[in-house]
DRENPA-3360 file (N, C-alpha, C; in nm, 2 decimals, always signed):
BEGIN
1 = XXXXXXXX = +2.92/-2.76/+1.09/+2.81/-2.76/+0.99/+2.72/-2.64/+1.02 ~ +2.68/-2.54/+0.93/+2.59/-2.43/+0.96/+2.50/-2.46/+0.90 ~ +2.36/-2.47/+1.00/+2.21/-2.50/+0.97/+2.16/-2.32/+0.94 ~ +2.07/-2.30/+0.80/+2.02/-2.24/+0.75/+1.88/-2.24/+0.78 ~ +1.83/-2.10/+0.86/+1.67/-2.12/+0.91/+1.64/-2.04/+0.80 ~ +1.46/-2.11/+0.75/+1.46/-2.01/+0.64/+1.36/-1.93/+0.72 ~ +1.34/-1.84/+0.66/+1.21/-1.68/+0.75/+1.11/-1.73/+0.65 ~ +1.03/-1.69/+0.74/+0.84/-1.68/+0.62/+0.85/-1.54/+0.63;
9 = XXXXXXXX = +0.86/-1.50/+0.50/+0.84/-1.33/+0.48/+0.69/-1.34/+0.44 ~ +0.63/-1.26/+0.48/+0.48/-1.27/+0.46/+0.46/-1.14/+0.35 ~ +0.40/-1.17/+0.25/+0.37/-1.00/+0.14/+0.25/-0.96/+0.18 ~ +0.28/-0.83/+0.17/+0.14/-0.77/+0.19/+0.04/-0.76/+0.13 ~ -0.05/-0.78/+0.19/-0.20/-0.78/+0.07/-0.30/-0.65/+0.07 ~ -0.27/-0.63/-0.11/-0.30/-0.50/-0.14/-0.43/-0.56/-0.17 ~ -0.57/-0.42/-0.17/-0.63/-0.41/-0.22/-0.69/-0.33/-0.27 ~ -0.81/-0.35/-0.37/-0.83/-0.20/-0.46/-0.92/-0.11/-0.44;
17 = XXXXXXXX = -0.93/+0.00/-0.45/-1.04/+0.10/-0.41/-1.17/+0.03/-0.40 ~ -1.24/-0.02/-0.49/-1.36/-0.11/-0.48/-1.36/-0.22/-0.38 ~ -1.23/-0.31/-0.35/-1.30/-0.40/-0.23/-1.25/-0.34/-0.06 ~ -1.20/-0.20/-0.11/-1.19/-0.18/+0.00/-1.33/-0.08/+0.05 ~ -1.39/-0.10/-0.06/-1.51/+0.01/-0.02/-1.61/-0.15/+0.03 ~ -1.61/-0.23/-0.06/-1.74/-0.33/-0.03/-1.62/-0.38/+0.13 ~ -1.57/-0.41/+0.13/-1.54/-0.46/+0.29/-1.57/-0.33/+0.37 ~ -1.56/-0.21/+0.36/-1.61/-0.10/+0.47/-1.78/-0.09/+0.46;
25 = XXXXXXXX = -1.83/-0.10/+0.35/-1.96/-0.07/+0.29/-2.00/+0.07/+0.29 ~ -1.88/+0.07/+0.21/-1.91/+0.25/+0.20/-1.87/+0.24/-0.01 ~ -1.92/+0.40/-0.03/-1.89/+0.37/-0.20/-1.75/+0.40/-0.23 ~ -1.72/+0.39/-0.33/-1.57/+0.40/-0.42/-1.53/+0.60/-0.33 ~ -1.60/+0.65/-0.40/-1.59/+0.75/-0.32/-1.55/+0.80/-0.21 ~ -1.60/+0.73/-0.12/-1.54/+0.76/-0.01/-1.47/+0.74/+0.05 ~ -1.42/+0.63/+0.01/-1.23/+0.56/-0.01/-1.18/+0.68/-0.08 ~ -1.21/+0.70/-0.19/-1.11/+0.84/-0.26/-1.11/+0.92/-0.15;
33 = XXXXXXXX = -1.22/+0.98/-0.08/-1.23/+1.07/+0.01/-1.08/+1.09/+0.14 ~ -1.11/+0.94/+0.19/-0.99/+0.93/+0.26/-0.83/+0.91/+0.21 ~ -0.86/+0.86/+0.11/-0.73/+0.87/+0.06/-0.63/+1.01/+0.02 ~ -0.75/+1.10/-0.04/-0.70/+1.23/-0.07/-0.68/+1.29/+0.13 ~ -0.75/+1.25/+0.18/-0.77/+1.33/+0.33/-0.63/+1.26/+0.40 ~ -0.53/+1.19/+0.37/-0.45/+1.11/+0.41/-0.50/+1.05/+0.54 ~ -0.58/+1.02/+0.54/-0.68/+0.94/+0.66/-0.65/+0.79/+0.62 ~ -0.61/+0.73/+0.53/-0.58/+0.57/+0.47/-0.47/+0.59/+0.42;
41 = XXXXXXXX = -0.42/+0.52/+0.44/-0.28/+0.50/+0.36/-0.25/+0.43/+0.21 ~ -0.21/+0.47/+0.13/-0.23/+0.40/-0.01/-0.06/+0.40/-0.11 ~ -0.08/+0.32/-0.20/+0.01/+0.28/-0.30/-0.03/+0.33/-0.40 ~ +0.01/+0.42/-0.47/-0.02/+0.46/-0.66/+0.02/+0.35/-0.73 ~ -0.05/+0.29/-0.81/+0.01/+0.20/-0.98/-0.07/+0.23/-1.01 ~ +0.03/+0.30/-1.09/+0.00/+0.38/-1.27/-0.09/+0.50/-1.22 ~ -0.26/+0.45/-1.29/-0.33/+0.56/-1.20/-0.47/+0.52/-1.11 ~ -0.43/+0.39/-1.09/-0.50/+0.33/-0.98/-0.44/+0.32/-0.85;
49 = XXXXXXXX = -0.50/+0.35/-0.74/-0.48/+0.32/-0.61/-0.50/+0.19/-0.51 ~ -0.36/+0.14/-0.46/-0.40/+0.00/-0.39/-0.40/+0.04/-0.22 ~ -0.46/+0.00/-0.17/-0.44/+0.01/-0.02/-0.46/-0.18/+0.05 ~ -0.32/-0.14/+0.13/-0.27/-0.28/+0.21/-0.36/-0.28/+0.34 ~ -0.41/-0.43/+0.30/-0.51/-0.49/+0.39/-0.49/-0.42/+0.53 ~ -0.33/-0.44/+0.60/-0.31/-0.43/+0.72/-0.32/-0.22/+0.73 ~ -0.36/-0.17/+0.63/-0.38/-0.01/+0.69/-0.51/+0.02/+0.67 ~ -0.61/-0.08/+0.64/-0.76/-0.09/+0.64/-0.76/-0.11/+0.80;
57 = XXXXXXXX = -0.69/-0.23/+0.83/-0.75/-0.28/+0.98/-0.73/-0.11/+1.04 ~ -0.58/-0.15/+1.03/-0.57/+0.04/+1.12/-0.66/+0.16/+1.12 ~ -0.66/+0.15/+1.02/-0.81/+0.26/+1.00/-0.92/+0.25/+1.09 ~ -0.94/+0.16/+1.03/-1.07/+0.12/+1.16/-1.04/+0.09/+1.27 ~ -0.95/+0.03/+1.34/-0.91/+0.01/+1.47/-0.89/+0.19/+1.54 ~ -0.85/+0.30/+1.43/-0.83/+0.42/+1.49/-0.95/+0.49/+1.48 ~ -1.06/+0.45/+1.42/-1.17/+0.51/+1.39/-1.27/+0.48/+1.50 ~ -1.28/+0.33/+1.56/-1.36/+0.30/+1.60/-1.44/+0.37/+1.71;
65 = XXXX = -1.55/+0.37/+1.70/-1.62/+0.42/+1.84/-1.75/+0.30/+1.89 ~ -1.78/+0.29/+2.04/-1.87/+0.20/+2.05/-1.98/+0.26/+2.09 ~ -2.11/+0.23/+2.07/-2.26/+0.27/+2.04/-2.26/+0.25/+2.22 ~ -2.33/+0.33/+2.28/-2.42/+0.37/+2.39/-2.36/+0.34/+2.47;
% end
C-alpha cells in the first residue's frame, strides 16, 4: 500500500507599494525609489508593482544598523 504525504506549499505574500511603504513608514516614493535602485526586489502586474513580504524582511535585515 503506498501512503501519500501531502506538502504544505506556502504562497507567497505579495504586497503593494503603499503597504509596503506604511509597514517601513516611509512614502510611496521611496519604495519607487528602491525599486528602480534594485535595492527591493519586486513583481510587475500590468503597471503596478507587488513586492513579496519575505524580500521586505530581507531588505531590512540587509539594511539594518544599530544606534550607539
Amino acid at each position: 500500500m503506498i501512503q501519500l504525504v501531502s506538502q504544505s506549499h506556502e504562497r507567497a505574500r505579495f504586497l503593494t507599494v503603499a503597504e509596503v511603504a506604511a509597514q517601513l513608514r516611509v512614502s510611496t516614493m521611496t519604495v519607487y525609489r528602491l525599486l528602480k535602485a534594485g535595492q527591493l526586489a519586486s513583481v510587475r502586474v500590468g503597471k503596478s508593482y507587488r513586492v513579496r513580504e519575505e524580500d521586505v524582511d530581507r531588505y531590512l535585515a540587509s539594511t539594518y544598523t544599530q544606534a550607539g
